[in-house]
C-alpha positions in Angstrom: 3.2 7.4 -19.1 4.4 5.7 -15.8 5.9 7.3 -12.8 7.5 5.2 -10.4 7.8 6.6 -6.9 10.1 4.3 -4.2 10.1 1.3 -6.5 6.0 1.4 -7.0 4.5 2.4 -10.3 1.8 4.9 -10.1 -0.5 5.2 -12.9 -1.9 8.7 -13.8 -5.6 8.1 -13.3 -6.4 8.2 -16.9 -4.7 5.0 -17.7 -6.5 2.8 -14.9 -8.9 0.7 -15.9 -12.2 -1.1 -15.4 -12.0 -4.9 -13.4 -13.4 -6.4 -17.4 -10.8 -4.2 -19.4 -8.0 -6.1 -16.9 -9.4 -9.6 -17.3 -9.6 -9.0 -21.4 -6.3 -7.5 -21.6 -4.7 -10.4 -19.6 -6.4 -13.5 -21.6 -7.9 -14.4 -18.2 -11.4 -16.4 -17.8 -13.8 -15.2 -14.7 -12.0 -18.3 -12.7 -8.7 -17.4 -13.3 -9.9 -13.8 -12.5 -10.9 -15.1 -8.8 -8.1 -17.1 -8.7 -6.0 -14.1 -9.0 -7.7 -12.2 -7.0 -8.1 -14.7 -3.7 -11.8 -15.3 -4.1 -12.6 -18.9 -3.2 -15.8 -21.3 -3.4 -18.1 -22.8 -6.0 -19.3 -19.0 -6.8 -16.2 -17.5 -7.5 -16.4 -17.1 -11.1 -19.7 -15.6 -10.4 -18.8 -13.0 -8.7 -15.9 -11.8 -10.3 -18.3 -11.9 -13.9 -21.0 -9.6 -11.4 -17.9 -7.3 -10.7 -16.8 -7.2 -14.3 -20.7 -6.3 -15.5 -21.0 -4.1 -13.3 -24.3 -5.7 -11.4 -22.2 -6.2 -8.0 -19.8 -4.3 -6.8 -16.8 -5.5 -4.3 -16.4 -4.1 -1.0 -13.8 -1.9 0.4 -11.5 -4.9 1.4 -12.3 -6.8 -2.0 -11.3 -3.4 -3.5 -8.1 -3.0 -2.3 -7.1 -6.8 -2.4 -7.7 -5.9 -6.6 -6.1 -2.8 -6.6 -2.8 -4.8 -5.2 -3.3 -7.4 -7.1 -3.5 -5.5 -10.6 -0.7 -3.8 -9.5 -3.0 -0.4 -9.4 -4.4 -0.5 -12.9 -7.9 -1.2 -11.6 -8.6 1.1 -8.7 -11.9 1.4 -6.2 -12.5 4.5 -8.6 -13.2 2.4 -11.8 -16.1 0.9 -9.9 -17.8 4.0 -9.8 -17.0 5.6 -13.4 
């Protein structure tokens, strides 16, 4: 189930889903992960494998840049689940 409130679609928080989940679900590698998200530089596919595992975790600005990104299926919560 979605609900859309003022053109937005807001996902009950059972649906969201872990930063991995998102990349597997899409077909994307760890570089085209960064790429979606912004993250630039020879690590990048580094760290967005370290966010996916679970052995980094983003910051609060990193968080919210993937939240908008996924279009609110991954939130800062599914970091800490």
């Amino acid at each position: 189930m979605v609900i859309t409130v003022a053109n937005k679609d807001i996902f009950p928080y059972w649906q969201h889903m872990g930063l991995e989940k998102f990349r597997v679900d899409k077909g994307l590698s760890y570089k085209k992960l960064a790429d979606l998200i912004g993250i630039t530089g020879a690590s990048s596919a580094t760290t967005t494998f370290r966010w996916c595992k679970g052995s980094r975790m983003p910051g609060r600005n990193w968080m919210k840049i993937i939240k908008e990104k996924t279009k609110g299926k991954v939130t800062p919560q599914s970091f800490y689940d």
